[in-house]
N, C-alpha and C positions, 0 to 999 in steps of 0.2 A: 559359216560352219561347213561348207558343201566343201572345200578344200581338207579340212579336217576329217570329214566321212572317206572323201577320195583317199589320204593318203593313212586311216588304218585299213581300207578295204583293197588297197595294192599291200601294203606288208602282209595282214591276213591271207591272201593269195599265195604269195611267194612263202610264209613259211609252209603253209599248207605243199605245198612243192613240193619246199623238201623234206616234209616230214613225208610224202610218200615216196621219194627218190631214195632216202636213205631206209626207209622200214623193206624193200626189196632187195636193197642192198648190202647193207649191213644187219636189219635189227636194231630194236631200241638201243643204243647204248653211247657211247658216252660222245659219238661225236655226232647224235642227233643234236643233244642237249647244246655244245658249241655252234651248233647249224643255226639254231633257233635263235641263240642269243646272238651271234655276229648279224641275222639279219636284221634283228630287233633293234638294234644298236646305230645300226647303218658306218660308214667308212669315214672316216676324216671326220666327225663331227667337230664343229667349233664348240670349245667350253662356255659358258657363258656364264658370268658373276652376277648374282640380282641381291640388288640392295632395293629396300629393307630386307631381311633373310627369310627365306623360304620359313613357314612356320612360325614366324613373329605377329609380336602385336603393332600396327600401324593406324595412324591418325584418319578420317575419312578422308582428308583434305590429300594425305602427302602423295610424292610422287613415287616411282617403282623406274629402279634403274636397272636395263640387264646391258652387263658388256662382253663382249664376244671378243675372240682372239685371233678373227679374221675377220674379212668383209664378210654383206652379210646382204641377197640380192632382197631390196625393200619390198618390190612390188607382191613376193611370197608370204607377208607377212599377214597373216590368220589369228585373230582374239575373240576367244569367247568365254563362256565361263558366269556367274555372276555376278562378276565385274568387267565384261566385256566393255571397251571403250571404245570411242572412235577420238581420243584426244590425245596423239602420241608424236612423235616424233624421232629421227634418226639424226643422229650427231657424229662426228669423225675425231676421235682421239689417238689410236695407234694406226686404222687401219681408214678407208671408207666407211663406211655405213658402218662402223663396230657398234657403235653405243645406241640404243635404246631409251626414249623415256615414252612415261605410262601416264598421263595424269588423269584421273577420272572425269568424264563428261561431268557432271556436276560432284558429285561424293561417293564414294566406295559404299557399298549396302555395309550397314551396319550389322554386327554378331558376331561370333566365332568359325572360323572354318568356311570364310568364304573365300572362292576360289577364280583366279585369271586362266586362263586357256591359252596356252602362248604356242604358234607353231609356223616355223619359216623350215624351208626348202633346207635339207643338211644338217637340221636341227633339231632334235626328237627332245631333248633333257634339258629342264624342267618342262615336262608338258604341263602342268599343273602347279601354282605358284596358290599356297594358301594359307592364310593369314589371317587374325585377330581382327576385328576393327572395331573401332569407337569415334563417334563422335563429339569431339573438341581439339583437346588442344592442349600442350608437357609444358610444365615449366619448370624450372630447375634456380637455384637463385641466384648464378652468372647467365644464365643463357649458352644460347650455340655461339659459333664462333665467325657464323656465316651473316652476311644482309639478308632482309626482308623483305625486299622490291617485289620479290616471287611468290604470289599464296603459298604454293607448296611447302617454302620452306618456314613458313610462319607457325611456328609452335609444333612442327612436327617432330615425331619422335629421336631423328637424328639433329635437327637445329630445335631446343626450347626456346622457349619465351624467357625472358631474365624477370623474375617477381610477377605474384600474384595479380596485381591490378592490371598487368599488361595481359596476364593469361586472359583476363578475362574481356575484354578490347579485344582481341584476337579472333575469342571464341565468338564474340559478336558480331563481328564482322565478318568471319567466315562463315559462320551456318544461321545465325537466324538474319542477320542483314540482306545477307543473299534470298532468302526463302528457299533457301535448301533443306533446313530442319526446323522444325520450331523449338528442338532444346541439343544443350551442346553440355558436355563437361571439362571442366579443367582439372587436369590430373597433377598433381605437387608432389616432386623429388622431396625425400626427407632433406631437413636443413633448418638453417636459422633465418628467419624472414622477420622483418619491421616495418612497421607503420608507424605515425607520430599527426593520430586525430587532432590533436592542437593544434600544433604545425601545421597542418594541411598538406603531410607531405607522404604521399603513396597508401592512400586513404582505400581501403579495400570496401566495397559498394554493390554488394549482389545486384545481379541483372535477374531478371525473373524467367526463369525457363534456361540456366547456368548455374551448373552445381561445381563447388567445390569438393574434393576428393584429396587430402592429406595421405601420404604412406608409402612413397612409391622409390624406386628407388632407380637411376637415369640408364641405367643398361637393361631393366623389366618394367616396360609402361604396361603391364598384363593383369601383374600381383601388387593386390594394396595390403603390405605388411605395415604399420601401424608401429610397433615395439618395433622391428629392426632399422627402419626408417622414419625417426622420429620428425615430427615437421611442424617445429614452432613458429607462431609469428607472435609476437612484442610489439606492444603499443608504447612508444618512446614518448608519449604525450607526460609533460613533468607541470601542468600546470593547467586552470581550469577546468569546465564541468561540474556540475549538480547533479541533484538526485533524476530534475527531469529530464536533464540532455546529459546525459555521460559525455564523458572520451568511451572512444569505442575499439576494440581490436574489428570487429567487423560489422559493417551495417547493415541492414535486412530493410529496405521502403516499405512503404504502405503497399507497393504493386505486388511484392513477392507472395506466390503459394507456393502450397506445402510439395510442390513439382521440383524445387529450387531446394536442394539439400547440401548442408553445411557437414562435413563427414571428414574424421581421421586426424584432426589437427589437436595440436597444444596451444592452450590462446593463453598468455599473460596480460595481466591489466596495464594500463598506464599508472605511474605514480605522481607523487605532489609536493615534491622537496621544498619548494620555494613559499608556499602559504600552508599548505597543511587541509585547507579545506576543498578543494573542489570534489568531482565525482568520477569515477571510474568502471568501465565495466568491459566485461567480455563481446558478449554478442546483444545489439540492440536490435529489438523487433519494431520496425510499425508497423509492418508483414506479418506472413505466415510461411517460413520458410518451414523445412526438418530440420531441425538440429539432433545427431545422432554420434555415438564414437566419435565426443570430444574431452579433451581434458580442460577444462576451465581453471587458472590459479590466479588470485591475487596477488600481490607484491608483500614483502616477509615484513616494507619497510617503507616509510614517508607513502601509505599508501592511497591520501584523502580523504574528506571527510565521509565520504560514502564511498563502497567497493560492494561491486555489484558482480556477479556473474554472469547473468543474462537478464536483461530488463525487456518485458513486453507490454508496448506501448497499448493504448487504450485502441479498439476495436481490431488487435491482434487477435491470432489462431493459431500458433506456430507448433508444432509437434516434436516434444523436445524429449529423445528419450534415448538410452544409453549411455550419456555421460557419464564422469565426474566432476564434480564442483568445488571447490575448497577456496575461501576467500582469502583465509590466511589472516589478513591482519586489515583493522579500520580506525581509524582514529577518534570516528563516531561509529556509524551504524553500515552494521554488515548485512548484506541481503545476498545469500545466493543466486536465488530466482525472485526477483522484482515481477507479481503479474499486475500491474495498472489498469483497468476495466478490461482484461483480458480472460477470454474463454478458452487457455492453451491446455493444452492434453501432456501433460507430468507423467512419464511411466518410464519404469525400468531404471532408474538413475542413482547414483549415490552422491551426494548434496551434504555438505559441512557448509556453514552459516559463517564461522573462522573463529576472530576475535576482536575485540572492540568493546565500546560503552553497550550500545546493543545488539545481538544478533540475530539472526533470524534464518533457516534454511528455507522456508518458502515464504514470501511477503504478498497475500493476496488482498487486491484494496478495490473497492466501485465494485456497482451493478454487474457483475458478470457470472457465467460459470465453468469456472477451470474444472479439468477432471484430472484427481491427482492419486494415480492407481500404479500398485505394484511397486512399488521405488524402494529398492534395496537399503538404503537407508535415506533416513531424512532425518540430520542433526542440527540442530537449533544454533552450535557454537557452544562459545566457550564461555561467553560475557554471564558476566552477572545479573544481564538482563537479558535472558536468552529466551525463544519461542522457535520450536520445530516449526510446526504450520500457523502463520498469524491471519488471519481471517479481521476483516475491516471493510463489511455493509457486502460482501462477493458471499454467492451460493455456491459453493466449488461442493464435487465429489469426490471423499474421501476416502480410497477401496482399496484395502490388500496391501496397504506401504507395513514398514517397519523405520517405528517413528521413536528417535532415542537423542539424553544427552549423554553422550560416553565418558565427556572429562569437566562434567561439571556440577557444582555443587546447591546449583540451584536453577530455576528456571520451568517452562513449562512443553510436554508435550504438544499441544492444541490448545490456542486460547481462543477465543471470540470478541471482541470487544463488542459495543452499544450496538442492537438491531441488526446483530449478524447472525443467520442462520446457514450451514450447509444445507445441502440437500437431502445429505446421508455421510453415513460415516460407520461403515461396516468391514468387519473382518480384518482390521487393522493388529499390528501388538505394537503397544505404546508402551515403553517401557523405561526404570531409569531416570524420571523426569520428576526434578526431588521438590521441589514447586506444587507440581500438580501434573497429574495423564491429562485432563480436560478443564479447562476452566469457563465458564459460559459468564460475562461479564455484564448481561442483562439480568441475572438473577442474584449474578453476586455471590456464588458458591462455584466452589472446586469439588467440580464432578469428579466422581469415580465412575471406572469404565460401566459397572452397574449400571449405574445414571447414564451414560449412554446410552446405553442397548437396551432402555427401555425407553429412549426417542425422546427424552425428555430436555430439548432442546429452546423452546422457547418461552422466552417471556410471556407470560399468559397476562401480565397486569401493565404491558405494553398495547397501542393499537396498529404500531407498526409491525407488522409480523412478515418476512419475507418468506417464510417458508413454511410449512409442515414437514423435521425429518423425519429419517426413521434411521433406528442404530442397530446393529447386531451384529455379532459375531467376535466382540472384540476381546482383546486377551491383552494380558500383560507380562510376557514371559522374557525374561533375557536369554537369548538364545545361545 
């Protein structure tokens, strides 16, 4: 940086000059201000083109090209800034030394508005090169156009990744393989992307501490617009799966936490033209990733015997909230949200069960406890054997949703089946649910919200009792 001080404290000097050469001579006026600027500027400077652009958003990994329109004497060559490097190199394109490259000693700091320092002998402009960063890695669903033999150019914002499962290979290999970061994201160009779980063919497979990020669109890897850059993936699976192992549009391991976020995409299910029975589903947990701003849909048609939106496996925790859910259509039984001895956190979401023999918007089953708060709605479906929230042996909390069937003629808000109690179940409006608001199936009556809210939840003439609730606040209004 001692070159950098040296050469604004010789400009400083010399404007200082001539602002005193000229205020004795002329007075402020108009060709002080020319004095000041032709020194500032300095004589012949070389232009120099820097890609990625000044003020953009860039990968931590990529590289920073400046090319110049003359030589360009190396040994001048001064970087600092908070991304100062000592990993660069000079290359010959039109002239000697014209071209420039930057590559980060290990990664660009991460954030907005971090800044390179560039400054050679002749060269004043861009003193300041500053730029976006993130770490991971674009993909787009052709890819760039260039080979990957070069980190730099893997996955960076001017060459993507071509599909999902390579972004995330990429991103592994470039920052947590290295031990350069312990988490990296994959940002996804809006588009149409497929996977084929059956098949085994571009099987998409959270890595834990690698978040996906749908919305983006290949000229602003900055702004994750969602609606204007739509980014579906299709699970092309046309054949097997059950309730306990779906087809999957995306998989979540037992390793994944809630550090690993699933964000901004449209997931379709696989369908089942050929037998009519297997299983389908959006997002499988035996993790605990976020799943947050996604659209989850069914298939309209052959869509198997189970169609599931998100299923979490038994000793999951996954944090699922923001979505929309809609199964659309089952041949048997629709579950929006499958929780299997799962303790998952349900909030903020709106959740359609679809249609089928039975349907269900939340399917909570085993010893666990889900907390299932705030959710915009949570509709049962359409089937003639429909259940908003089904409760089977799980203590879940049940706080603050808006629990309804919209187009159906029978069914129930909350049921309970043998030796299931919540923990609580307050300040809900259960509404519209021509069946029954509550059914508690250890006592054998269809509660009224009343019965509720005065906690009268358990079988007293049982000896298994899993709980003592408490109920309050509940209403029935259609809004």
């Amino acid at each position: 940086m001692g070159r950098i001080a040296n050469t604004i404290l010789y400009r400083s000097i010399l404007i200082l000059t001539l602002i005193a050469a000229l205020f004795f001579t002329t007075g402020c006026s108009d060709e002080l201000i020319d004095a000041i600027t032709t020194a500032n500027e300095g004589d012949d400077l070389p232009f120099a083109n820097v890609e990625p652009a000044n003020g953009s958003t860039i990968t931590g990994h990529e590289r920073i090209t400046l090319t110049f329109e003359e030589s360009v004497s190396t040994g001048s060559l001064v970087l600092g800034g908070e991304m100062e490097s000592t990993n660069y190199a000079w290359d010959t394109i039109n002239f000697p030394n014209d071209t420039l490259y930057i590559d980060p000693d290990t990664l660009w700091p991460e954030g907005n508005s971090q800044t390179l320092t560039i400054m050679v002998d002749g060269f004043s402009e861009p003193a300041d090169y500053t730029v976006n960063v993130f770490h991971g890695v674009c993909v787009t669903e052709t890819g760039g156009s260039q080979g990957f033999t070069e980190s730099y150019l893997n996955g960076s914002t001017n060459n993507p990744r071509a599909g999902i499962p390579d972004g995330i290979t990429a991103a592994y290999n470039l920052y947590l393989n290295t031990g350069y970061s312990t988490s990296a994201v994959v940002r996804v160009a809006g588009g149409d992307y497929t996977t084929d779980w059956e098949g085994n063919t571009d099987r998409i497979v959270m890595v834990n501490n690698i978040s996906l990020y749908g919305g983006y669109a290949e000229n602003d890897w900055g702004t994750q617009d969602t609606a204007a850059n739509v980014t579906t993936i299709t699970d092309l699976s046309d054949d097997g799966g059950d309730q306990n192992s779906p087809n999957r549009v995306i998989e979540s391991g037992s390793t994944i936490t809630t550090n690993t976020v699933i964000d901004g995409f449209t997931l379709i299910t696989g369908n089942d033209p050929i037998e009519g029975t297997g299983g389908n589903s959006g997002i499988y947990c035996e993790g605990s990733p976020t799943i947050n701003n996604n659209i989850i849909n069914g298939r309209s048609s052959n869509p198997g015997n189970y169609s599931m939106g998100i299923v979490c496996w038994s000793g999951s925790e996954p944090v699922i909230t923001n979505n929309t859910i809609n199964i659309l259509n089952s041949n048997n039984n629709s579950r929006a949200i499958f929780l299997y001895f799962s303790d998952a956190i349900v909030s903020y979401n709106s959740i359609h069960g679809g249609t089928g023999s039975t349907t269900y918007g939340i399917f909570t089953v085993g010893s666990s406890t889900p907390e299932i708060s705030d959710n915009t709605s949570i509709d049962g479906g359409d089937a003639a054997n429909s259940r908003c929230i089904y409760i089977a042996g799980s203590t879940p909390v049940i706080t603050g949703n808006f629990i309804t069937l919209a187009n159906n003629a029978s069914g129930y808000g909350i049921y309970e089946t043998s030796s299931s109690d919540p923990i609580s179940v307050s300040n809900n409006n259960v509404y519209n649910c021509p069946s029954g608001l509550y059914y508690d199936n250890d006592l054998g009556v269809n509660g009224t919200l009343a019965y509720v809210n005065s906690g009268n939840f358990t079988d007293i003439t049982v000896t298994y009792i899993l709980s003592t609730p408490t109920g309050t606040g509940n209403t029935s209004t259609a809004p």
